[in-house]
Backbone as CSV, one residue per row, in Angstrom:
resi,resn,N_x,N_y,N_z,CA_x,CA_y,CA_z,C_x,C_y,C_z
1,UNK,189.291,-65.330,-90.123,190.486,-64.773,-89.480,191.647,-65.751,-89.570
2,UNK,191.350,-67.299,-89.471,192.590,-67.995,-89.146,192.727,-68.186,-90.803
3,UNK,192.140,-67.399,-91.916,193.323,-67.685,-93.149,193.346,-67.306,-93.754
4,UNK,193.471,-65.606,-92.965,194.452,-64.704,-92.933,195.825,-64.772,-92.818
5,UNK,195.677,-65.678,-91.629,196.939,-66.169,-90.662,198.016,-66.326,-91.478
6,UNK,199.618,-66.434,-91.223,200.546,-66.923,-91.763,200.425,-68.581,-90.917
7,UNK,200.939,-69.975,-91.557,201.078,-71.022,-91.436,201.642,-71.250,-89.767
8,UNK,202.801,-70.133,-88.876,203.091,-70.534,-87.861,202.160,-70.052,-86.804
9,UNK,200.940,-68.985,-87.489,200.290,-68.680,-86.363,199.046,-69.738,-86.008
10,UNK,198.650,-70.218,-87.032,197.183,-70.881,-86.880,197.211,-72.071,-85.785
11,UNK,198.217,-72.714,-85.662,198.723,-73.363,-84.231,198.235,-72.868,-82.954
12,UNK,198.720,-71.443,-82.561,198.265,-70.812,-81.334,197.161,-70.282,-81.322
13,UNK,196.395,-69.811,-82.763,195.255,-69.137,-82.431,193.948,-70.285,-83.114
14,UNK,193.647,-71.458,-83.652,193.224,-72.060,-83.921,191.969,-72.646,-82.754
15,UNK,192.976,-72.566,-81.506,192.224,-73.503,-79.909,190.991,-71.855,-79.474
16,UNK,190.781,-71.233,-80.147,189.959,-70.332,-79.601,188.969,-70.456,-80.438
17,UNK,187.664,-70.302,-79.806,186.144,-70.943,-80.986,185.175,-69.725,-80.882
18,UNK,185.776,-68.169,-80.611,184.972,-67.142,-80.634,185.660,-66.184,-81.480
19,UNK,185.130,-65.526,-81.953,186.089,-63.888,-82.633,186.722,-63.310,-81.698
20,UNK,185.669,-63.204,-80.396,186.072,-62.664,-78.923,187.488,-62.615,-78.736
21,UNK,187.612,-63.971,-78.329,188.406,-64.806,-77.747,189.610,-64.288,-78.806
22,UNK,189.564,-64.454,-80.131,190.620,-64.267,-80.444,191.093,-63.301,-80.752
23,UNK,190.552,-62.427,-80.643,191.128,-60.539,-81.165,191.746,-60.389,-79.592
24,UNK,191.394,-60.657,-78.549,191.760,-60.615,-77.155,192.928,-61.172,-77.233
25,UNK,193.410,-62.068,-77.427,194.422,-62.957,-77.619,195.761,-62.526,-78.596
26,UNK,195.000,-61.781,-79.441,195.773,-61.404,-81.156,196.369,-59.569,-80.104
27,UNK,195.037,-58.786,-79.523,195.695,-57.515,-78.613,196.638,-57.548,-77.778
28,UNK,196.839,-58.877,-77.207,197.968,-59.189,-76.208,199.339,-59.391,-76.535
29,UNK,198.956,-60.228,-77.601,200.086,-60.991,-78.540,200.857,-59.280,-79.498
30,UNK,200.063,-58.758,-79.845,200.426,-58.153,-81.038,200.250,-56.744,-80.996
31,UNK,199.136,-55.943,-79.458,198.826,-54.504,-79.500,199.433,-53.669,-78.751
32,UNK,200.615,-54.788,-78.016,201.660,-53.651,-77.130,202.818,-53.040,-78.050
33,UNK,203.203,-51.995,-77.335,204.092,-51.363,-78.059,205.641,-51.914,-77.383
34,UNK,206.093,-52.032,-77.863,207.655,-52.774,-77.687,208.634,-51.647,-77.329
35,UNK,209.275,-51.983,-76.476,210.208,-51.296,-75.450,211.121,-50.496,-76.687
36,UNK,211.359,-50.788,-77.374,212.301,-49.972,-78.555,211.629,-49.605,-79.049
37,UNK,210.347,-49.004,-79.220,209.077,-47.976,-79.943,209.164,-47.418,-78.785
38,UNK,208.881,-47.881,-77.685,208.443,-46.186,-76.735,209.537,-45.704,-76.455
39,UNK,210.964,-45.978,-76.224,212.359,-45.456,-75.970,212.321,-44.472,-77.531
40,UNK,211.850,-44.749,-78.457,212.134,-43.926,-79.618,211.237,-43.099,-79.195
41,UNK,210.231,-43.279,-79.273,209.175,-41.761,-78.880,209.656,-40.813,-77.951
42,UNK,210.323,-41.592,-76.708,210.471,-40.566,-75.748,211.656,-40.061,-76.153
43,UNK,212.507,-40.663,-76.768,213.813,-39.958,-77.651,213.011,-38.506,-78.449
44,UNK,212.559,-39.054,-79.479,211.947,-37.499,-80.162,211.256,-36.855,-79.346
45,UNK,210.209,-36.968,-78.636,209.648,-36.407,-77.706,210.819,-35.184,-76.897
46,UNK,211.957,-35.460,-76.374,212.698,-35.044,-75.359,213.808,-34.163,-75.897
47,UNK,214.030,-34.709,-77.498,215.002,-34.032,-78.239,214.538,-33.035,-79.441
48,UNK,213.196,-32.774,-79.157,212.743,-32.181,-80.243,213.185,-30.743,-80.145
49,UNK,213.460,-30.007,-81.476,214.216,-28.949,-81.457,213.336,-27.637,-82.735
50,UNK,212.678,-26.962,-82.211,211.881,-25.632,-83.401,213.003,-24.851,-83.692
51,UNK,212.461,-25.207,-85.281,213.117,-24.680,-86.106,212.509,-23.887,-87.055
52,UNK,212.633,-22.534,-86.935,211.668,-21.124,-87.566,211.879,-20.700,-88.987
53,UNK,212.304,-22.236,-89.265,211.950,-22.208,-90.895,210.482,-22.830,-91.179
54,UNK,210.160,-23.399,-90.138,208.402,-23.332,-90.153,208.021,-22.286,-88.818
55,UNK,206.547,-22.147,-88.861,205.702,-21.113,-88.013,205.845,-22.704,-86.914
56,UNK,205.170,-21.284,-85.747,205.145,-21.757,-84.245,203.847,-23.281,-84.374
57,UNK,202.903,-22.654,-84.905,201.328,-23.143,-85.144,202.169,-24.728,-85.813
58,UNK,203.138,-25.130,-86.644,203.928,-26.704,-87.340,204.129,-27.213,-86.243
59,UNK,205.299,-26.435,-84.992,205.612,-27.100,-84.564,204.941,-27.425,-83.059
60,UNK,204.104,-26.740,-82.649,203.244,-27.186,-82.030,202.020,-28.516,-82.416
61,UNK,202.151,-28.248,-83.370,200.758,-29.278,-83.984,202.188,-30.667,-83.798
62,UNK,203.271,-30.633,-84.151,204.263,-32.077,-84.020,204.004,-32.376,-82.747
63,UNK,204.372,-31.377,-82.054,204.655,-31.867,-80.518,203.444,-32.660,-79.778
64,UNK,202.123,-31.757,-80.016,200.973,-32.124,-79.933,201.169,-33.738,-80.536
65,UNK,201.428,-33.910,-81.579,201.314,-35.678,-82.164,202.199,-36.611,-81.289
66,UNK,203.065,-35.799,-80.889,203.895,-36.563,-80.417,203.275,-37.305,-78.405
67,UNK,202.751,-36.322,-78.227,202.518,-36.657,-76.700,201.334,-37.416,-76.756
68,UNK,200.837,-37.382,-77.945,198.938,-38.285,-78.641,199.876,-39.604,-78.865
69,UNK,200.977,-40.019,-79.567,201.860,-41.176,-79.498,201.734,-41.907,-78.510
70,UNK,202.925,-40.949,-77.529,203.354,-41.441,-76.169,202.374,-41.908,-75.556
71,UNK,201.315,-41.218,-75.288,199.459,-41.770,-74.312,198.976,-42.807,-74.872
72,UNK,199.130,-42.801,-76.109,198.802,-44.242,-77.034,199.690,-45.223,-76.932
73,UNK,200.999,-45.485,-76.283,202.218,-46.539,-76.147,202.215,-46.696,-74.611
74,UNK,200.892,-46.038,-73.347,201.439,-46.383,-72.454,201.936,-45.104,-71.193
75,UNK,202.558,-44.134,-72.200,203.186,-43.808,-71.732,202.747,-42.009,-71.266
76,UNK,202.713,-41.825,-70.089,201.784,-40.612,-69.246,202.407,-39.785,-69.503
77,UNK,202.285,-38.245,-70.138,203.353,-36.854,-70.146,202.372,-35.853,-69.331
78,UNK,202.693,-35.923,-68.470,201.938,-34.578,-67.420,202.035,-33.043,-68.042
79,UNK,200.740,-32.214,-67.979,200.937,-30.857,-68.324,202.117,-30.141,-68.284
80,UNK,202.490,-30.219,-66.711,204.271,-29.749,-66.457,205.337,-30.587,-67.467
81,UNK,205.129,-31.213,-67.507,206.477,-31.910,-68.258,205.947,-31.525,-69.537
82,UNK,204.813,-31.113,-70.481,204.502,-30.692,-71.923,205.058,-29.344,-72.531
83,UNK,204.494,-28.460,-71.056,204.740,-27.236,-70.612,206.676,-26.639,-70.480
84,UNK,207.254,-27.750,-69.979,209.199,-27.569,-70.049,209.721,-28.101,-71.490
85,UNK,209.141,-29.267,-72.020,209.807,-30.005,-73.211,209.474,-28.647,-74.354
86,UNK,208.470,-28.003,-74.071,208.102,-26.940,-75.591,209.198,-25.630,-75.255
87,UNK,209.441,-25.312,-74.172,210.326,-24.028,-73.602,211.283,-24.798,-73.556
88,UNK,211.824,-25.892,-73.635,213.005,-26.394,-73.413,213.740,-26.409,-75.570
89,UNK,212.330,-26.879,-76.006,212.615,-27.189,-77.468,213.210,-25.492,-78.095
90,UNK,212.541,-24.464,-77.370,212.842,-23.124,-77.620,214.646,-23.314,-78.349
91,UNK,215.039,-22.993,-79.448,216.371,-22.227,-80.067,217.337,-21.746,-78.678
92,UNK,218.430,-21.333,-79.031,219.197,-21.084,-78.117,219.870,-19.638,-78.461
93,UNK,220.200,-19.406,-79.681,220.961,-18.657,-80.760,220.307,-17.613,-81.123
94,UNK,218.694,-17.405,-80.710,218.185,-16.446,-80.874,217.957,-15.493,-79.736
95,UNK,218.322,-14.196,-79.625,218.417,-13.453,-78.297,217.006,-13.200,-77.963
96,UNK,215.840,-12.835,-78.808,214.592,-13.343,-78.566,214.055,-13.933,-77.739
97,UNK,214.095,-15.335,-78.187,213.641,-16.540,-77.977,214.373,-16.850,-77.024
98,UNK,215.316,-16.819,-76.731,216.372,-16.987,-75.222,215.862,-15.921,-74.280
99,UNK,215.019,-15.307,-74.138,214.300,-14.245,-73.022,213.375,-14.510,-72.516
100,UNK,212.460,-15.596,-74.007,211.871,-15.876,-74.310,211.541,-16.666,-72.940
101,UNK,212.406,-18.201,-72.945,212.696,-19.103,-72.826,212.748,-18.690,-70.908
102,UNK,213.725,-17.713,-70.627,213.430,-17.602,-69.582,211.941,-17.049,-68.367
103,UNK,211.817,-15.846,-69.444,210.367,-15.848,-68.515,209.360,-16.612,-68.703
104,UNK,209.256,-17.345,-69.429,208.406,-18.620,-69.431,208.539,-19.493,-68.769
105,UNK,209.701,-19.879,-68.090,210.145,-20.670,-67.049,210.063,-20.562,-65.605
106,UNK,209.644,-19.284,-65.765,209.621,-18.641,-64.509,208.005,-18.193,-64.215
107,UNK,207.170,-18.280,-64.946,206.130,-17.708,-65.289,204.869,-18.768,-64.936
108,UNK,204.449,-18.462,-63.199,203.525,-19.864,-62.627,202.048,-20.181,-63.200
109,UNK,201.753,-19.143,-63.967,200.816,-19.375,-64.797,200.629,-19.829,-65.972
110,UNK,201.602,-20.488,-66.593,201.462,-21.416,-67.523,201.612,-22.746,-67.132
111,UNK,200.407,-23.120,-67.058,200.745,-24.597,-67.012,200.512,-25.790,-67.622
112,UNK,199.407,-25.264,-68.617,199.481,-26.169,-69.877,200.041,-26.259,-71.073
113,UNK,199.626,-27.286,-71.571,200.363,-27.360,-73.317,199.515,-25.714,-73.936
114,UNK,197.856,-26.276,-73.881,197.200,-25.034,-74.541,197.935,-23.721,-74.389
115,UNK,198.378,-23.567,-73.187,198.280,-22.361,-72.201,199.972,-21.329,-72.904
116,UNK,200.923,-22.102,-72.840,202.108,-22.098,-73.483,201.969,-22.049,-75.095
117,UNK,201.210,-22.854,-75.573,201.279,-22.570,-77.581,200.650,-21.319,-77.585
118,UNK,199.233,-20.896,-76.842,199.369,-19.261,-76.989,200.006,-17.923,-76.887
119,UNK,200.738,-18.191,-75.871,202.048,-17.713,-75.280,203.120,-17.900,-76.842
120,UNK,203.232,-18.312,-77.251,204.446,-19.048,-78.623,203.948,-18.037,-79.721
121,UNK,202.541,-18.306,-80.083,201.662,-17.922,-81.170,201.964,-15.949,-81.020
122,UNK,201.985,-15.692,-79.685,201.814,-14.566,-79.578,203.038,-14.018,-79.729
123,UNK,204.338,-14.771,-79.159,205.213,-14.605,-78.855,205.891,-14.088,-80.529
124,UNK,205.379,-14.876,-81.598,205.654,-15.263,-82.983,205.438,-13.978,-83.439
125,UNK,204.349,-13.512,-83.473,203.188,-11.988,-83.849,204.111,-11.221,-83.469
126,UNK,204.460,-11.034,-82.188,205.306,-9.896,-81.647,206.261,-9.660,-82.456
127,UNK,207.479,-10.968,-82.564,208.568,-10.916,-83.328,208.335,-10.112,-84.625
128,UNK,206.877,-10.382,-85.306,207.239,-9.828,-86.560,206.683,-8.898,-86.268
129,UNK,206.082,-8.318,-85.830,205.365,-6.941,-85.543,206.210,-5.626,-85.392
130,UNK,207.444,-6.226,-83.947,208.307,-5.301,-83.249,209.185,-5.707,-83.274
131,UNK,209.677,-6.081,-84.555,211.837,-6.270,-84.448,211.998,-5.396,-84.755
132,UNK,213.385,-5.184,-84.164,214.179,-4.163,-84.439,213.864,-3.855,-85.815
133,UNK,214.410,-2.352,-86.607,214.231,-1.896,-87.609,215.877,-2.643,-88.313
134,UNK,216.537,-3.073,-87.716,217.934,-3.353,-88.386,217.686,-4.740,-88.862
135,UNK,216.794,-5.486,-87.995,216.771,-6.720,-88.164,215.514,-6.885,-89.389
136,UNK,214.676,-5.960,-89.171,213.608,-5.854,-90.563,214.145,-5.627,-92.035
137,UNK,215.208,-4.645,-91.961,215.808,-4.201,-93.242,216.328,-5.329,-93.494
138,UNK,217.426,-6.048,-92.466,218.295,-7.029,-93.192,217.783,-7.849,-93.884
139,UNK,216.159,-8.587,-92.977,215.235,-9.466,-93.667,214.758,-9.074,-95.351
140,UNK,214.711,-7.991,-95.074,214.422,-7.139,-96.450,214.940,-6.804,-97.591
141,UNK,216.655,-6.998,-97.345,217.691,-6.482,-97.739,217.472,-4.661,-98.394
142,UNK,217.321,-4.006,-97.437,217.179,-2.339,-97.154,218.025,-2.033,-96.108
143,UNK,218.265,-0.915,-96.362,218.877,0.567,-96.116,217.833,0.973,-95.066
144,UNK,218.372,1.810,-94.201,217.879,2.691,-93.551,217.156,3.858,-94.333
145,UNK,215.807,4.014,-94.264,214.303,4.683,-94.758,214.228,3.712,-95.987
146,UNK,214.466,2.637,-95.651,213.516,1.604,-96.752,214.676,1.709,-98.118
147,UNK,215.850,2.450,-98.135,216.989,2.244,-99.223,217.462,1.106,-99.445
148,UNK,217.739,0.673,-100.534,218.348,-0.422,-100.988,220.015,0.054,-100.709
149,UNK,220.830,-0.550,-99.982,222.337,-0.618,-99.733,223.015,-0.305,-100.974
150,UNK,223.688,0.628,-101.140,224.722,1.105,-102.383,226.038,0.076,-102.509
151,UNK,226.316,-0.524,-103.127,227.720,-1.670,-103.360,228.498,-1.171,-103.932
152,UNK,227.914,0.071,-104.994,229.000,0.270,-106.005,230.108,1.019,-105.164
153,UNK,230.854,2.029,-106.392,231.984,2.585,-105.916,231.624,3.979,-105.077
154,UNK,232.236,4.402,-104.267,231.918,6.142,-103.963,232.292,6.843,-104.514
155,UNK,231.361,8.399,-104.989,232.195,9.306,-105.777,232.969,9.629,-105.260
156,UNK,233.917,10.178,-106.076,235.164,10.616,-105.433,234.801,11.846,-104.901
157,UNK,235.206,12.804,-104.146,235.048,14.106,-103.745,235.801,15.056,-104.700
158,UNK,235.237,16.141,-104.834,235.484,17.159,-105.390,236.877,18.004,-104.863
159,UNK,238.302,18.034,-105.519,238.893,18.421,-104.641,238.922,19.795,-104.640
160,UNK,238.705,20.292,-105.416,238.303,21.936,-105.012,239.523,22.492,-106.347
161,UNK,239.115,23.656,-106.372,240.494,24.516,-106.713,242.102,24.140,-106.650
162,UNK,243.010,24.001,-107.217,244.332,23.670,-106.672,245.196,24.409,-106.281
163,UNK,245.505,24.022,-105.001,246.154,24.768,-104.164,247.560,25.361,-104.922
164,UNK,248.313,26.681,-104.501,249.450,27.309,-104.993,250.230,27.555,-104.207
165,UNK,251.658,27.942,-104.085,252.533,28.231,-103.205,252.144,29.173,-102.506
166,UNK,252.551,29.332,-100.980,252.124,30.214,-100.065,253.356,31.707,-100.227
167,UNK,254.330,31.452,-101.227,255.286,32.321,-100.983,254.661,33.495,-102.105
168,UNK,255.539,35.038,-101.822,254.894,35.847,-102.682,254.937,36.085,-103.597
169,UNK,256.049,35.082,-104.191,256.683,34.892,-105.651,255.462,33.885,-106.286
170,UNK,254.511,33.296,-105.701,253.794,32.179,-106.504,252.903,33.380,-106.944
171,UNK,252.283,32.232,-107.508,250.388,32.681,-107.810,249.782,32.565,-106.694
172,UNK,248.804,33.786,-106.647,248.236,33.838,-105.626,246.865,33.256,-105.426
173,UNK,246.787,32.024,-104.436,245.259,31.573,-104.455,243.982,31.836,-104.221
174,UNK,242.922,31.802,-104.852,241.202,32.590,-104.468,240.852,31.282,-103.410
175,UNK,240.345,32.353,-102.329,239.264,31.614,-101.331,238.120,32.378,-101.532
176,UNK,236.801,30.871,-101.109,235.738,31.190,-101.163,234.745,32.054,-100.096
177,UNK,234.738,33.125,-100.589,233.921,33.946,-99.027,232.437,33.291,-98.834
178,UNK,231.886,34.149,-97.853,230.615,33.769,-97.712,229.733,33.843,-99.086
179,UNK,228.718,33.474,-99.002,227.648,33.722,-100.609,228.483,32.815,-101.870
180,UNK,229.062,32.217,-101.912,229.978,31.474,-102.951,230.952,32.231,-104.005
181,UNK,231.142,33.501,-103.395,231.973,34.590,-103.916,233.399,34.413,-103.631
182,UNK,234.402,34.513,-105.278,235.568,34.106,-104.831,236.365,35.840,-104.366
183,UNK,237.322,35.545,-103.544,238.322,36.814,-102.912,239.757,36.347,-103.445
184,UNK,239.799,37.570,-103.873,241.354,38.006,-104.315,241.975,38.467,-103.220
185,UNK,243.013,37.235,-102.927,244.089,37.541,-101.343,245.540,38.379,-102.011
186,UNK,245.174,39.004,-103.395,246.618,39.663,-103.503,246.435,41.172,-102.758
187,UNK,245.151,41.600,-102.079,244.867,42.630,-101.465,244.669,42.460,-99.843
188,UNK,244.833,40.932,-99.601,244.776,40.449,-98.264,246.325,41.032,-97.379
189,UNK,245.966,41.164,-96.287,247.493,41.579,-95.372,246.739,40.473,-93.833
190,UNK,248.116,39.858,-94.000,248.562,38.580,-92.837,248.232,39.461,-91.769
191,UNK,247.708,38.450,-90.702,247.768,39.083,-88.850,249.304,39.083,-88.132
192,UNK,249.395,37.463,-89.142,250.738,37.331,-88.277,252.725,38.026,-88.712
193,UNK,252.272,38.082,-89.970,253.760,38.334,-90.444,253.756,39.907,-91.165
194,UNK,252.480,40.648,-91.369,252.483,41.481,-91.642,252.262,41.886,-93.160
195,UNK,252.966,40.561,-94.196,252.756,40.561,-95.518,251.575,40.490,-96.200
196,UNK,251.685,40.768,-97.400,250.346,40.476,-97.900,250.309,39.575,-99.049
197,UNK,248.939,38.924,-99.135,248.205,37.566,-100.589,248.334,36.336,-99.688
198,UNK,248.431,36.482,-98.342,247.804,35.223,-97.495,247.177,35.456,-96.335
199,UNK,246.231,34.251,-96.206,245.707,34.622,-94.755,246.537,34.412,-93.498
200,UNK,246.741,34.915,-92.077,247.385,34.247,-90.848,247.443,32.906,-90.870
201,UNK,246.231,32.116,-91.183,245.988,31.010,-91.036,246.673,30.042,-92.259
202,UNK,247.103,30.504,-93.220,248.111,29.940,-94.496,249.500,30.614,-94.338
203,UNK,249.914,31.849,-93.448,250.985,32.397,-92.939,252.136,30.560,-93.112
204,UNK,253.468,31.065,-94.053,254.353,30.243,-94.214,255.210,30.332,-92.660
């Protein structure tokens, strides 16, 4: 072990005449975690943020590493506090997950880590199971009954026949009766003016 050592250690660990003795000595010296390692953990730990470009099951398994860290540096995260940091890590921007976020907070029966990632897992299933149909298509890029969205141009509409002067000197225009049968209005007589080759309702 001592030469292994670098040259300034064999000084301090040299006066010990057991392996014992000196791995005890080397854990003290060398197996704590330093005040700027656990301030970083509890930094990520506190600021961690899911992001549903991975599944629920990623970021649970992080968080999970992360609180296996913290217990390993020292440092105690109680069920309740595992249980707020994962509903706290919840998105904000999603109307979902912001409903989400609240009845889970409110909800006295969760009180573990386990207890909450099932709650997530399920929560995940649902989303894709029962979104909205608007929010499925968009994912999809579809139309309503599974259509692909039209970009191009619209036909133009059909404008029909072209219209003629209403006076009795013009040409006189065909309307379409019932059955797609055209009518000759030069035998038509007006309600309102008495004349005839227009309807009341084209009456000049």
């Amino acid at each position: 072990m001592l030469s292994c050592m670098r040259d300034d250690l064999l000084g301090e660990f040299e006066r010990f005449h057991t392996g014992k003795d000196m791995w005890t000595q080397l854990n003290v010296r060398f197996g704590q975690t330093s005040g700027t390692r656990l301030r970083t953990l509890q930094l990520k730990w506190m600021q961690y943020t899911i992001d549903f470009s991975r599944s629920i099951f990623e970021h649970l398994r992080a968080m999970s590493a992360m609180v296996r860290d913290l217990k390993a540096a020292g440092q105690e995260v109680s069920e309740e506090e595992q249980v707020l940091n994962v509903i706290k890590a919840l998105p904000n921007d999603n109307e979902y997950w912001k409903s989400f976020k609240v009845f889970m907070t409110h909800n006295e029966h969760v009180k573990t880590f386990e207890a909450i990632s099932k709650h997530l897992e399920m929560g995940e299933e649902h989303l894709k199971l029962y979104a909205p149909p608007s929010v499925a298509f968009i994912a999809k890029g579809l139309g309503p009954k599974g259509r692909k969205p039209y970009h191009g141009k619209k036909p133009k509409k059909d404008p029909g026949p072209p219209q003629n002067s209403h006076s009795n000197g013009g040409t006189a225009k065909k309307h379409k009766a019932k059955g797609n049968r055209t009518k000759d209005v030069t035998r038509v007589k007006c309600y309102n003016c008495g004349k005839k080759r227009h309807f009341a309702r084209d009456c000049p």
